[in-house]
FIFIFI-30716 format. One record per residue (C-alpha): residue in one letter; x, y, z. Coordinates in pm, whole numbers, padded with zeros to 5 digits, always signed. Layout:
aXYZ...
This chain:
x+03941+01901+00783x+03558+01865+00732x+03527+01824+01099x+03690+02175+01128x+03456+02303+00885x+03144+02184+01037x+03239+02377+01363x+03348+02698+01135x+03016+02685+01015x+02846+02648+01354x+02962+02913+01503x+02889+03123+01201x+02515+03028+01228x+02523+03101+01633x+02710+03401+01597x+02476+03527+01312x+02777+03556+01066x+02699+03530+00692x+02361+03458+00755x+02198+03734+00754x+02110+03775+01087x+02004+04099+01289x+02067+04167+01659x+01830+04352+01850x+01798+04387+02223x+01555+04235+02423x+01316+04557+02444x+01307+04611+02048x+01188+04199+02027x+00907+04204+02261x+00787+04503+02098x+00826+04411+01767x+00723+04044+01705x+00675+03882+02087x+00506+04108+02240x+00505+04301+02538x+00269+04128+02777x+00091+03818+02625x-00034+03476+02751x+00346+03401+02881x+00405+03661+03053x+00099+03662+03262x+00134+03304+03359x+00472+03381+03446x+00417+03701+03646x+00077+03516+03828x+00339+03198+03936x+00657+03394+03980x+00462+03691+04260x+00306+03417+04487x+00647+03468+04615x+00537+03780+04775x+00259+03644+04957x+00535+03358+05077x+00750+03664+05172x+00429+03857+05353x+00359+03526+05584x+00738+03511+05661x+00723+03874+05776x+00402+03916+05960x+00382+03622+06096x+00596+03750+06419x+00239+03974+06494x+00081+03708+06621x+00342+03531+06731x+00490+03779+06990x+00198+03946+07059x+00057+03976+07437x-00244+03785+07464x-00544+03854+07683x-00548+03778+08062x-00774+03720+08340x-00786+03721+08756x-00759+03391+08829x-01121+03273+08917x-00959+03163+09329x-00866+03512+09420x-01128+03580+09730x-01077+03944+09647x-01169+03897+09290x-01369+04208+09124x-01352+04443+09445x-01288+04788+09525x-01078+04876+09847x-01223+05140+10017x-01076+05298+10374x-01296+05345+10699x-01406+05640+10604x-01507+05497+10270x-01239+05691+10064x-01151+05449+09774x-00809+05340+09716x-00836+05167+09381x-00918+04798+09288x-00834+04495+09455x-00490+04341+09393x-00653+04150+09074x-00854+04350+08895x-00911+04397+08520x-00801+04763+08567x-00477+04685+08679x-00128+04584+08488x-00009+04282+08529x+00229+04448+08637x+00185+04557+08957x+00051+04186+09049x+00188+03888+09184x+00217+03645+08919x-00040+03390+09150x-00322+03608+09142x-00352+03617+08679x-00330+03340+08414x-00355+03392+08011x-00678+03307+07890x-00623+03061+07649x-00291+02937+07819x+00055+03006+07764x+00119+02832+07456x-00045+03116+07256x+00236+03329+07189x+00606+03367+07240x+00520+03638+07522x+00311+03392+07738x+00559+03108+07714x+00864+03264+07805x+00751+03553+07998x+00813+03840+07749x+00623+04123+07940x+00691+04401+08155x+01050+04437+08230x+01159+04192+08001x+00884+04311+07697x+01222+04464+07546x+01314+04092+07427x+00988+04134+07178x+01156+04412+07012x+01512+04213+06984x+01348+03923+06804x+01155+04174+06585x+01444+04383+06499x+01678+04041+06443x+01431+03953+06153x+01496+04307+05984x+01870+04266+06031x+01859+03925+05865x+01653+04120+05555x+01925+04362+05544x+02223+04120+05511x+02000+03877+05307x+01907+04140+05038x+02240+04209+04959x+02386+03848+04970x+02097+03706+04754x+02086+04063+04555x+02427+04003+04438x+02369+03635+04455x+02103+03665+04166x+02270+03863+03939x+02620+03686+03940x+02585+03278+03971x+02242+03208+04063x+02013+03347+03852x+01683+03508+03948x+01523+03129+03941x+01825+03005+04112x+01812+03247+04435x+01434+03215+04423x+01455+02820+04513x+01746+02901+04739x+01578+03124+04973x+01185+02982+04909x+01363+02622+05069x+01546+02770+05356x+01254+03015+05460x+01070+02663+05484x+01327+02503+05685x+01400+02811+05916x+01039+02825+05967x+01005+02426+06089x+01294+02491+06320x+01164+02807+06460x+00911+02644+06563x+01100+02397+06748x+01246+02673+06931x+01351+02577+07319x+01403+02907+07469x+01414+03272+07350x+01786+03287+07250x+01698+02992+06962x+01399+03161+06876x+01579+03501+06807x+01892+03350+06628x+01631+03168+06384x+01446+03462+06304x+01747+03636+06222x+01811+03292+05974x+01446+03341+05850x+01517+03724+05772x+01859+03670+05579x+01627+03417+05318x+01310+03621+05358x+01526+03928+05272x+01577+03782+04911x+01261+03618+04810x+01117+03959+04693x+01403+04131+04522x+01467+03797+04296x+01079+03725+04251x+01027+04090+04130x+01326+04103+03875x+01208+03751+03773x+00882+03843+03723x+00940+04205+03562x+01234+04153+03300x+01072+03935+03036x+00771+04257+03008x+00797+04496+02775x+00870+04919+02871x+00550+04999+02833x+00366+04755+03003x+00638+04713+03271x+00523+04950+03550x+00171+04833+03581x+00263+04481+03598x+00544+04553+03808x+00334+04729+04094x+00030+04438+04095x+00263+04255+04267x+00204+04385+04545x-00148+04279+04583x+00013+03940+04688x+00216+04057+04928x-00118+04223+05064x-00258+03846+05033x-00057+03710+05242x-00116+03959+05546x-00468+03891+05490x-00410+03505+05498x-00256+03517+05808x-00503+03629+06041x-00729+03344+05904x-00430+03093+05969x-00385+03273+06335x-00774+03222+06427x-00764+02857+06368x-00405+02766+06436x-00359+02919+06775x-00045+02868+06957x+00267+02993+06770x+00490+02738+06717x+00156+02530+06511x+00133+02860+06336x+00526+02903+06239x+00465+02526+06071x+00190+02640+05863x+00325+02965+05800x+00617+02748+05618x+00491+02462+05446x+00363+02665+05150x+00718+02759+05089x+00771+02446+05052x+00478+02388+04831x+00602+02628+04578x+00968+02484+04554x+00745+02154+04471x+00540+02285+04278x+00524+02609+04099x+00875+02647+04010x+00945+02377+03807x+00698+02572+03598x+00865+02869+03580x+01159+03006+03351x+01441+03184+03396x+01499+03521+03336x+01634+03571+02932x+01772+03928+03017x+02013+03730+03261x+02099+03456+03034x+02204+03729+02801x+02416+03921+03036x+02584+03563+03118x+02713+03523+02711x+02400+03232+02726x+02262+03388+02428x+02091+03058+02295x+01904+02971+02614x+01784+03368+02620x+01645+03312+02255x+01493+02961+02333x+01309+03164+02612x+01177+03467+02356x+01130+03224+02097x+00884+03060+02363x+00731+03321+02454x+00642+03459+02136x+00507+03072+02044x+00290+03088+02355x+00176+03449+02307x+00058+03372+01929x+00312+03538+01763x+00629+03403+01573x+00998+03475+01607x+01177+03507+01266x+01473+03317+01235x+01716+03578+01126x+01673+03754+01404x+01970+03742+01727x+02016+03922+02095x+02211+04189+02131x+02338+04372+02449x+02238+04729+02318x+02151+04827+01970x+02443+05067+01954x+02654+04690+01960x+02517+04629+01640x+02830+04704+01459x+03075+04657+01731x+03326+04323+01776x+03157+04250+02135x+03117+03854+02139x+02737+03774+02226x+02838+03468+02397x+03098+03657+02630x+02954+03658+02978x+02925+04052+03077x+02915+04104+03476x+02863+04383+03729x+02889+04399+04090x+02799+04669+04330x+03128+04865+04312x+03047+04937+03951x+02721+05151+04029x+02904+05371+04264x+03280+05393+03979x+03001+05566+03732x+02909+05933+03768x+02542+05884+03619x+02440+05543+03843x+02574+05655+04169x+02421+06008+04201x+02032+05806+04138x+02200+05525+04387x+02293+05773+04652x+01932+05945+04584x+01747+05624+04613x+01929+05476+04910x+01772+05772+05135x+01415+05770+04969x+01417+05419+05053x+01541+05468+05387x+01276+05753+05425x+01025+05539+05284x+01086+05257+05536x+01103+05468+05821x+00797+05642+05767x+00562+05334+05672x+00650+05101+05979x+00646+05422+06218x+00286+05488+06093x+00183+05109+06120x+00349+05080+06441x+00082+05359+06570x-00191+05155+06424x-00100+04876+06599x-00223+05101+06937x-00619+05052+06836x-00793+04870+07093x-00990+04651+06870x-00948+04298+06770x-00596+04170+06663x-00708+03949+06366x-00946+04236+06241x-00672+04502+06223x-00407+04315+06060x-00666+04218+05788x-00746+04568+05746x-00417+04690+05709x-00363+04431+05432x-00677+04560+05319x-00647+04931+05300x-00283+04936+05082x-00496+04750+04827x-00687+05102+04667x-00336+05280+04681x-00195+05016+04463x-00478+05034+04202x-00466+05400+04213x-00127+05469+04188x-00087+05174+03915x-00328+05354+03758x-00162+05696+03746x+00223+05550+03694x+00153+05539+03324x-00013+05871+03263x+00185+06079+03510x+00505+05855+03492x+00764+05761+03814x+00867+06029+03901x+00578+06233+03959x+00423+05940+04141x+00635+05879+04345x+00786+06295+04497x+00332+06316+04516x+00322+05983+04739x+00606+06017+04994x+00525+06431+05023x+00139+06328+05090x+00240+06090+05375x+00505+06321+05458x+00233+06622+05535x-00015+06403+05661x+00241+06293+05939x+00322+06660+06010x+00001+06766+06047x-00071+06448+06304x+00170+06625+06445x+00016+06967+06486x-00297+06859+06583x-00105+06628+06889x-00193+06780+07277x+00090+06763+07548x-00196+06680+07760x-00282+06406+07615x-00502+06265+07287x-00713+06061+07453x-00883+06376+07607x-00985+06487+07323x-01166+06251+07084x-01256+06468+06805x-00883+06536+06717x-00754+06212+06802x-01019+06043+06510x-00841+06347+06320x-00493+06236+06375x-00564+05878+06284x-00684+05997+05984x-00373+06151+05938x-00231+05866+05997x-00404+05628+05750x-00338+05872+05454x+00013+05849+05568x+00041+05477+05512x-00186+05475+05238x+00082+05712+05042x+00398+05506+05166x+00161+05174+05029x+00165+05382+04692x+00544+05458+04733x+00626+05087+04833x+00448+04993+04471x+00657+05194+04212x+00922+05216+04414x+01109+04860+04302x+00988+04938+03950x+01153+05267+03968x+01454+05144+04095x+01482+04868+03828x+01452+05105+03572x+01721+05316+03676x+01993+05024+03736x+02110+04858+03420x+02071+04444+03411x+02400+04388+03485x+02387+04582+03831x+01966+04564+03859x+01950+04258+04147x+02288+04466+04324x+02074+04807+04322x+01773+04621+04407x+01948+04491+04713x+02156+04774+04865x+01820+04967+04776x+01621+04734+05054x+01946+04691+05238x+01868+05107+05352x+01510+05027+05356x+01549+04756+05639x+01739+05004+05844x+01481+05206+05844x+01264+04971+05945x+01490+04905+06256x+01503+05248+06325x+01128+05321+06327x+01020+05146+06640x+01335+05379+06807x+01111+05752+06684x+00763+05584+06824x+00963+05557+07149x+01010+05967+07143x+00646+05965+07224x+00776+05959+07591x+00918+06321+07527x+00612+06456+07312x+00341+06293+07207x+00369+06505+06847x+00749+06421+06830x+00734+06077+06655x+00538+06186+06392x+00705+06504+06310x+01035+06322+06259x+00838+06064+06004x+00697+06355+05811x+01038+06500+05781x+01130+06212+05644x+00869+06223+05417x+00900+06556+05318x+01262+06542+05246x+01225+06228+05052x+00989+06371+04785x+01210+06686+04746x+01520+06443+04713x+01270+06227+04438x+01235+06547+04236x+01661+06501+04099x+01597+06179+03979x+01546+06136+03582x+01172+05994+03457x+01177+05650+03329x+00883+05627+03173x+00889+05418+02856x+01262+05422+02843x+01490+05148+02735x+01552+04915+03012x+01940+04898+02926x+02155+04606+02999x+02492+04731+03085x+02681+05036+03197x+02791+05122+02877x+02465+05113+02726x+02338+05346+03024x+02561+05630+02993x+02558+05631+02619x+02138+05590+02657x+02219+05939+02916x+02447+06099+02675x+02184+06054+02360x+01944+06251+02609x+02121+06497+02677x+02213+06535+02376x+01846+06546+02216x+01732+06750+02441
């Protein structure tokens, strides 16, 4: 009898019963006594987005990889260097070998790579010419594996996993896919395992960015959320340092990997998991032993009759804190309110997508040093990040992000307008003006990229956030597939590929204009709490 007792009165003290305790949701406690972004959080956010440079390795890695590395007449060729001229002296063009010429048009004997064949993928297993194509499978077999793994791992992290959980998952296989890729025997392998390393790679930055956003507070949650992306700019600028003294690919793919490794090892054992989706589990203890941590580490204190609540408006209600609540993707699209801003953001993504790799593709096209452009292009998105940080909280999300895509959308119709059918390399003048164009272009979509997870986490209750999340980049790797398919309209008219990415761009900051503003809004846990948080609105307005 006293034994029954004892556990009558333990679940009175957990469950907050007769002891006078009051249950607020997460928001209300890091604004009230924890704060919103102290010591603990930092820390956190720092070791939690060195995922992103992980992620940016993974990802550009295949540049210098696959690229086509330089060539040279083989120093034996007796015709070497000369012009062929007829009797009449008419000249007919250069010599069989000549620095001029494709590669071609020449017999394999007469050329040799410069630094040998184990450079790239494209000098070992012949991937130029007619079979170049093969490039573009391996390439577009990493974005499929993103696609299918941000929706596995999406789902994955908000049902079983965890954020932490998924996070070690995917940080160990990119690792191991990496090794083996590098190991790869012929181009078959090498094309399955990048479509491996994709399928992890596709979920290391939707569960880093939940993981690193959820335990901020509203008001502090944008601008955190969008300096993550200076890591993933890190890591492109990393690589080309790794590429210059690591030089044949399959060395590189090996240190590419191992600090994926490193971090399994040891950041994470350092970092905790997310309390938003210990609370959405029914784990309500472990979420307050993380608040009640943070709020230790951040110099505050937690009082002690103070609980977790799904929504404030479950203050009075019989809903069990300790009953797991769960959401899957069906449930965004069975609500009115969640699927019009899913069906919205599934097409600004995929216009967002399209439009930044189509613009970087063209980039790719300057004839200056490989190293030196890929460090610039992880360079240049830096300044739109500060920037549009900087704006998010004056202007708010919305505003941010229909000015963004509609800048890189004009920008990319006016490189357009000012393309020749005849030709921009005859004139000079306007083809410096079109990569201008260009660069603005990407610079907005770098801006768009940044708010644009925030954004979409703020719209998406917890229980559906990591689903969102994923079918969000699921529609943002197909565009990525498809961009490489608009630079080839280029063949038709040289002005064609980039009026279809600033129609794209265009259309996605007119579609950005429905969506509601987030700004300092509850970040709301379930569905219920969403479309009664909607309803108040509307209401109050």
């Amino acid at each position: 009898m006293k034994e029954g007792k004892d556990i009558s009165s333990l679940e009175e003290k957990l469950l907050g019963e007769d002891t006078g305790k009051t249950r607020f949701t997460i928001d209300r406690l890091l604004e009230k006594w924890v704060g919103e972004f102290g010591r603990w959080q930092l820390k956190h956010f720092l070791l939690v987005s060195f995922a992103w440079t992980l992620e940016a390795m993974q990802t550009m890695v295949m540049i210098f990889a696959d690229h086509e590395p330089d060539w040279r007449c083989k120093s034996n060729n007796p015709l070497h260097g000369s012009k062929i001229f007829t009797e009449s002296g008419e000249w007919l063009g250069f010599d069989p070998c000549s620095p001029a010429s494709s590669i071609c048009s020449m017999d394999r004997s007469l050329w040799e790579w410069t630094r040998g064949s184990s450079v790239s993928t494209v000098s070992e297993w012949g991937l130029f010419c007619a079979q170049k194509y093969k490039v573009g499978l391996a390439q577009s077999a990493f974005f499929i594996g993103c696609l299918i793994g941000a929706g596995v791992f999406g789902h994955l992290s908000d049902s079983s996993l965890g954020r932490k959980g998924v996070l070690r998952l995917v940080c160990i296989l990119n690792a191991i896919f990496g090794f083996m890729t590098a190991m790869s025997p012929n181009f078959w392998i090498y094309s399955l395992l990048r479509l491996l390393t994709g399928v992890s790679t596709g979920g290391v930055g939707l569960s880093s960015f939940v993981l690193a956003t959820e335990p901020v507070g509203p008001s502090k949650r944008g601008p955190v959320g969008m300096s993550a992306f200076y890591f993933f700019s890190l890591g492109i600028t990393i690589l080309p340092l790794l590429s210059y003294f690591f030089t044949t690919w399959r060395l590189l793919y090996v240190v590419s990997s191992i600090p994926s490794l490193l971090y399994v090892l040891l950041v994470l054992p350092f970092i905790s998991e997310s309390p938003r989706w210990y609370l959405v589990k029914g784990r309500t203890e472990e979420a307050m032993a993380v608040m009640r941590s943070m709020a230790f580490h951040n110099g505050n204190i937690l009082p002690v009759n103070v609980s977790l609540a799904l929504e404030e408006e479950n203050e009075q209600s019989d809903v069990d804190p300790f009953q797991e609540v769960s959401g899957s993707p069906v449930d965004i699209f069975r609500s009115p309110v969640t699927r019009t801003r899913m069906v919205f953001m599934l097409f600004i993504w995929l216009s967002c997508a399209l439009v930044y790799y189509g613009l970087s593709l063209n980039v790719v096209n300057l004839k200056t040093s490989l190293h030196v452009s890929v460090f610039l292009n992880g360079i240049c998105e830096m300044p739109a990040f500060a920037i549009t940080a900087t704006l998010l909280q004056k202007l708010g999300r919305r505003v941010m992000l229909v000015s963004t895509m509609l800048l890189s959308g004009f920008c990319a119709v006016a490189g357009s307008l000012i393309s020749s059918g005849q030709g921009i390399a005859t004139h000079k003048f306007l083809g410096i003006l079109q990569l201008g164009c260009s660069m603005l272009g990407i610079f907005g979509m770098a801006g768009t990229y940044n708010l644009l997870y925030i954004y979409t986490a703020e719209l998406f209750p917890t229980v559906v956030r990591n689903a969102a999340l994923g079918m969000a980049s699921v529609t943002g790797n197909m565009g990525a597939i498809f961009a490489p398919l608009v630079i080839v309209l280029a063949t038709v008219n040289p002005g064609l590929p980039f009026g279809v990415i600033g129609a794209c761009g265009v259309a996605g900051g007119i579609v950005a204009i429905k969506l509601p503003e987030t700004l300092n809004q509850p970040l709301y846990e379930t569905m219920t709490g969403l479309e009664w948080g909607e309803t108040r609105g509307k209401c109050d307005s």
